[in-house]
C-alpha positions as CSV (number, residue, x, y, z in Angstrom):
1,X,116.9,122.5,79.0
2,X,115.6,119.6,81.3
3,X,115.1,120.9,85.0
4,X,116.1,117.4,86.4
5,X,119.1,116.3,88.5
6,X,120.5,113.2,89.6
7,X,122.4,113.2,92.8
8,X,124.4,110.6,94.3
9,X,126.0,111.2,97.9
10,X,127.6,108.2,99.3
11,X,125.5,105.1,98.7
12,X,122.5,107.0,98.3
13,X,120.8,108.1,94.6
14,X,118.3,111.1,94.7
15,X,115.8,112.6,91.6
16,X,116.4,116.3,92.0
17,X,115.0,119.7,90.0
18,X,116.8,122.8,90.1
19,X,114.7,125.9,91.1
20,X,115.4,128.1,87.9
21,X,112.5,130.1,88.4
22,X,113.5,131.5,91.6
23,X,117.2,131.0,91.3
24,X,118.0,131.6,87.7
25,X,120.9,133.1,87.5
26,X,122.4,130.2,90.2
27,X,121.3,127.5,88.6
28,X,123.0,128.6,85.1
29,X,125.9,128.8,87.2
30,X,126.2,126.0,88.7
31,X,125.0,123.8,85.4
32,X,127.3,125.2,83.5
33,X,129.9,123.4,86.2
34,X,128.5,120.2,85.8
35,X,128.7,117.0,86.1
36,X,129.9,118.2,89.5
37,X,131.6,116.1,91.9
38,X,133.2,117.1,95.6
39,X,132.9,115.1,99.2
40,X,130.3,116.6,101.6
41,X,131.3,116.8,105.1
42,X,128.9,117.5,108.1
43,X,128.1,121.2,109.6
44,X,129.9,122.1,112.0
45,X,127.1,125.4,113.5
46,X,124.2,124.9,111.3
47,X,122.3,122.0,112.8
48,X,121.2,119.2,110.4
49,X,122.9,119.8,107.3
50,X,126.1,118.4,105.2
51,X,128.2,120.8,103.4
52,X,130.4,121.2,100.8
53,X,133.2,123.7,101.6
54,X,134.8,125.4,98.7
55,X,136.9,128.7,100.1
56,X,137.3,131.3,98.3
57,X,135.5,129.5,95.0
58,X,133.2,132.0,93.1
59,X,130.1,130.7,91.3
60,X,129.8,134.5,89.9
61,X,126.7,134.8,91.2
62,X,125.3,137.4,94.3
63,X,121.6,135.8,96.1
64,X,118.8,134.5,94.8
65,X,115.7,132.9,96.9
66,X,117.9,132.9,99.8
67,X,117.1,131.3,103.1
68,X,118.8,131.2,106.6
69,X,116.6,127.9,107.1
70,X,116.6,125.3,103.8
71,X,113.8,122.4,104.8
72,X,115.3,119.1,104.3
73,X,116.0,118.2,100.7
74,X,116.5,121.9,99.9
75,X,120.2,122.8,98.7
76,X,121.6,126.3,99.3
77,X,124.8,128.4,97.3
78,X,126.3,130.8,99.9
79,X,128.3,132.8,97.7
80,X,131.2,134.1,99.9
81,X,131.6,137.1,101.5
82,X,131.3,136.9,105.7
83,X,132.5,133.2,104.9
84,X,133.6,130.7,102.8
85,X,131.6,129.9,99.8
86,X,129.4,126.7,100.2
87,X,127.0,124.5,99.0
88,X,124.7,123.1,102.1
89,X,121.8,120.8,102.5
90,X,119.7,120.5,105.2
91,X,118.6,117.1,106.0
92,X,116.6,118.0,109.0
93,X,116.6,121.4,111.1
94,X,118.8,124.1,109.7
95,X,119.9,127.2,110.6
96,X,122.6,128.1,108.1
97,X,125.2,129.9,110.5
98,X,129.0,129.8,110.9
99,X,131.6,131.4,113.0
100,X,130.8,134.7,112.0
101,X,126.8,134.4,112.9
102,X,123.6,133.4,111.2
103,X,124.1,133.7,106.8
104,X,121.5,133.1,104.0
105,X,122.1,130.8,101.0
106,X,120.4,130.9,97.8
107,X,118.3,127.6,97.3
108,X,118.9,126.3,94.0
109,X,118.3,122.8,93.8
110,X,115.1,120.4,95.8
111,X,115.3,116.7,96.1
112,X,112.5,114.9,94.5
113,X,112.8,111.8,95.9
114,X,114.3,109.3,98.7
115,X,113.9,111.9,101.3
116,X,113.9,109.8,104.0
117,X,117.8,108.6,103.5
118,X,118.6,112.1,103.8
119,X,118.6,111.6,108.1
120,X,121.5,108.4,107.1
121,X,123.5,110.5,104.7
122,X,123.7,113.1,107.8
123,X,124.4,110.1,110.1
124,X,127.3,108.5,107.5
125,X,129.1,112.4,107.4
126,X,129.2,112.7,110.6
127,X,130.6,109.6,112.3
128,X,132.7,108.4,109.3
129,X,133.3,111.3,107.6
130,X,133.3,112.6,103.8
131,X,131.2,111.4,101.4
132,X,131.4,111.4,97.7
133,X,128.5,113.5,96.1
134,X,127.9,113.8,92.0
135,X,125.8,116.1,90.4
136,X,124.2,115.3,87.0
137,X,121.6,115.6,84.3
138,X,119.1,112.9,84.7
């Protein structure tokens, strides 16, 4: 079972790996759902960071390698409880809040590659809204 993701969010293509050694259990989860396709918005308390907001969706999983503050690139699984479940990543400063206060999120998945669009996919979310994101096996 190959570690490595392809990621496409708006116009932009990353290389990805998941993080099964630290975040087994989450990654199964989540792989087992893909491809996986939603629209990322941007955060509205965390800082730098688009999210994908998902309710009361449960991945089945508790936390894993969980963070309050994902480096850029870094994707974290917040799975419910205080808040809505999410997936978030950081494309510069994070601290992964929301109305309730500070949360942690399990990171599960690093980019690899074309960091540096990461700042313009935060950009594009934020001052014209959703953007398509895909999830697959590379």
């Amino acid at each position: 079972m190959s570690d490595l993701l392809k990621i496409t969010a708006g116009p932009f293509t990353f290389d990805a790996r998941f993080e099964r050694a630290a975040a087994p259990k989450t990654c199964a989860a989540f792989e087992s759902r893909m491809p996986y396709v939603s629209k990322v918005v941007h955060v509205r308390w965390s800082g730098e960071g688009v999210w994908i907001p998902l309710g009361d969706y449960s991945f089945g999983v508790d936390y894993e390698n969980h963070t309050s503050f994902p480096a850029p690139g870094q994707f974290i699984l917040y799975p419910g409880g205080l808040s809505e479940t999410e997936i978030l990543l950081a494309y510069g400063g994070v601290r992964f809040a929301s109305k309730v206060g500070q949360l942690a999120g399990s990171h599960f998945i690093t980019i690899t590659s074309n960091l540096d669009k990461l700042p313009e996919l935060g950009r594009l979310a934020l001052w014209e809204g959703a953007q398509a994101i895909r999830f697959e096996k590379a």
